[in-house]
Phi, psi and omega in degrees: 000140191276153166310344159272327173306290186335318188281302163347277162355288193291307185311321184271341166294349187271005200022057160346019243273175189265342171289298207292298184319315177300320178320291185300335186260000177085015154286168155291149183285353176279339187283316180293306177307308167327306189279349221244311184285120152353284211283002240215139166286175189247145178314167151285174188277345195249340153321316162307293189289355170281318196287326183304317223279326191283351158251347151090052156233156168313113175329301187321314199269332169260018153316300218232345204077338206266181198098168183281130173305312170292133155330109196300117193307314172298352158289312163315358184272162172258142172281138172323305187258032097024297176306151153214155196267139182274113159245016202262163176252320177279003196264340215251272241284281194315285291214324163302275198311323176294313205298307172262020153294138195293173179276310182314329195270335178307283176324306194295328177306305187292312201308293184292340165300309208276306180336286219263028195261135148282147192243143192116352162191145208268142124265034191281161156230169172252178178314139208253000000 
């Protein structure tokens, strides 16, 4: 199976549009059809591996085909040390709510955090 099916594939099990998958990878909805055509040029790798992860199949299979289709769950995990600690009551809220969010509301969420973030200033803390 060729790598435009794949993507083609990955998108619809992720149910998809072809709109939305661009939104999210910061493509044209032209870009997609283009990887989605026999004839079409192919993504970037790391563009692929955006593709993997927002529709939730295994890089390997739609890289190479070979492989699970599904994503390993245990790749999606974060490593402890990894983590970062909430100490904000509203960084704790936001970070509830994103958590039970679909994955397309997740993305469209970081899109508009990052939108509306100043930049140029942090409001991070540090660990106490």
């Amino acid at each position: 199976m060729k790598l435009s099916m794949r993507i083609r594939i990955a998108r619809q099990r992720a149910r998809m549009s072809q709109e939305a998958l661009a939104l999210n990878l910061g493509v044209t909805r032209s870009a997609v059809a283009n990887w989605e055509s026999v004839e079409g040029v192919l993504p970037a790798t790391g563009r692929l591996a955006k593709l993997a992860e927002l529709t939730s199949v295994s890089f390997e299979w739609l890289a190479t085909g070979r492989g699970a289709v599904e994503a390993n769950a245990s790749a999606n995990e974060t490593p402890a040390v990894d983590v970062e600690m909430v100490y904000d009551e509203l960084e704790r809220q936001m970070l509830s709510a994103f958590r039970r969010m679909t994955r397309d509301a997740r993305v469209l969420a970081i899109l508009e955090l990052e939108a509306n973030a100043t930049v140029g200033r942090s409001t991070e803390r540090s660990p106490r």
